[in-house]
C-alpha positions in Angstrom: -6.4 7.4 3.8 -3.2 6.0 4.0 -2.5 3.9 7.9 1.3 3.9 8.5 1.3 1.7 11.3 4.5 0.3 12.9 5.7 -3.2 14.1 4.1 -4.0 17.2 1.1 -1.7 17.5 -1.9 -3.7 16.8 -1.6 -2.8 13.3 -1.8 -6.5 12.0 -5.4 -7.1 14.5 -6.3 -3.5 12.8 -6.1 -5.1 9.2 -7.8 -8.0 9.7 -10.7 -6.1 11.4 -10.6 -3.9 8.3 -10.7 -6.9 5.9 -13.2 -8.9 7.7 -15.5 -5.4 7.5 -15.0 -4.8 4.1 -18.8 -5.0 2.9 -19.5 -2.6 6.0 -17.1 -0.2 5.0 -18.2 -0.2 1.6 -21.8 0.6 2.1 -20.3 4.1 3.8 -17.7 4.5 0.8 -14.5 3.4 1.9 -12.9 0.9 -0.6 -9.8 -1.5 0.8 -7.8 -2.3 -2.4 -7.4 -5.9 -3.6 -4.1 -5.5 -5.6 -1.8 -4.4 -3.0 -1.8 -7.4 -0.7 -4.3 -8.1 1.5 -4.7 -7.2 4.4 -1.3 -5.8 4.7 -1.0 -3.9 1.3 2.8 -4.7 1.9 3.5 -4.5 -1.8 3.1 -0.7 -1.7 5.8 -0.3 -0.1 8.2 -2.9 -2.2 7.6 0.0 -4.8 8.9 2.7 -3.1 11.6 1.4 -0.8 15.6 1.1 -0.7 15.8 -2.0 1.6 16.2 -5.2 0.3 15.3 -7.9 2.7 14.3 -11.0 3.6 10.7 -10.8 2.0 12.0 -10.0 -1.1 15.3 -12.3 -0.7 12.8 -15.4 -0.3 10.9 -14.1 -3.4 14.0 -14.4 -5.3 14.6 -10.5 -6.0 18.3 -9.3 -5.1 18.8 -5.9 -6.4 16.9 -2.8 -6.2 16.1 -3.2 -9.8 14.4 -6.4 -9.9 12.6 -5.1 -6.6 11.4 -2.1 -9.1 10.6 -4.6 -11.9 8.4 -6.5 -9.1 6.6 -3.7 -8.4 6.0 -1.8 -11.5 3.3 -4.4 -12.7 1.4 -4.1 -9.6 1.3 -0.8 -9.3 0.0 -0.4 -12.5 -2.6 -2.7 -11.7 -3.2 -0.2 -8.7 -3.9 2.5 -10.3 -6.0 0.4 -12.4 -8.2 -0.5 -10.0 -8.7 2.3 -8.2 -9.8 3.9 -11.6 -12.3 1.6 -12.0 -13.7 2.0 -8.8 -13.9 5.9 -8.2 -17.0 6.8 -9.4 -18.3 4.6 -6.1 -16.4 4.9 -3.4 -15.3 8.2 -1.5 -12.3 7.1 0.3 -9.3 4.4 -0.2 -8.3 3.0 2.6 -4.9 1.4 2.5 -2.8 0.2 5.6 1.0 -0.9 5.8 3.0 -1.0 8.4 6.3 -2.6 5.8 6.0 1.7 5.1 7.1 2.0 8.3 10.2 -0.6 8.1 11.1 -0.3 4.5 10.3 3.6 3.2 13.2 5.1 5.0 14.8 7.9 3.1 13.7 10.9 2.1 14.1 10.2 -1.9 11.7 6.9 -1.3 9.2 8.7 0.9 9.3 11.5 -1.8 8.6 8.9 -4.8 5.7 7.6 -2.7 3.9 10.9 -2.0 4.2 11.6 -5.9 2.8 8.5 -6.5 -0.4 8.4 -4.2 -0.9 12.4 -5.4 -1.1 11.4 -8.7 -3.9 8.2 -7.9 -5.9 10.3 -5.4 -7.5 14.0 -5.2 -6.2 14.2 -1.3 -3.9 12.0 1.0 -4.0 11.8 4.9 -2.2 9.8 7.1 -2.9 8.7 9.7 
C-alpha cells in the first residue's frame, strides 16, 4: 500500500502512529520498511523526483544526477529488503507525503509506478 499523503493533513501524526504500531501491524502482515526513512519513507521519493530542494541542497546534492546517485544505493537496498521479507508479511506499507511535493511530472510519476510494479505483485494507493 502506498499512503500519498500531502503537507498538512495529519500525515506526519499518521506516521508516527504507524511506527509506534509496528509489532501490531506485523502480527496481521503488514511490514513498514526500514530502508526508506522512517517514518516518512521520504527517500522514495528523492529517487523518483525532478525537484531539487532544500532537503537535498543541505545534504550537499545539487544536480539531478547526484540526487539519482543518492538514491540508487538505497533503493537497491529496498528492494533488498523487501525480498527478504516476503515470504512473511502480506502487505508493505509505505507512507510519504515528499511524493506529494516532489513527484510532479508525469515522466517521474511514470518511473515510480515502474519501480514499485516491479518490487510488488499489486500497488494501491491510497
Amino acid at each position: 500500500m502506498l499512503h500519498i499523503g500531502t503537507e498538512k493533513t495529519a500525515t506526519t501524526l499518521l506516521q508516527s502512529w504507524v511506527y509506534s504500531n509496528r509489532d501490531a501491524l506485523g502480527q496481521k502482515g503488514v511490514y513498514l520498511p526500514d530502508g526508506l526513512g522512517k517514518p516518512n519513507n521520504s527517500n522514495l521519493a528523492v529517487g523518483f523526483s525532478s525537484v531539487l530542494d532544500s532537503w537535498l541542497r543541505r545534504r550537499n546534492i545539487e544536480t539531478l544526477e547526484e540526487s539519482r546517485q543518492y538514491a540508487e544505493p538505497v533503493l537497491r537496498d529496498f528492494v533488498e529488503e523487501i525480498g527478504r521479507v516476503s515470504d512473511t508479511y502480506d502487505t508493505c506499507l509505505i507512507s510519504s507525503e515528499q511524493l506529494s511535493t516532489k513527484v510532479l511530472n508525469i515522466d517521474d510519476i511514470n518511473r515510480l509506478s515502474d519501480f514499485l510494479k516491479s518490487v510488488f505483485d499489486q500497488v494501491s494507493i491510497i
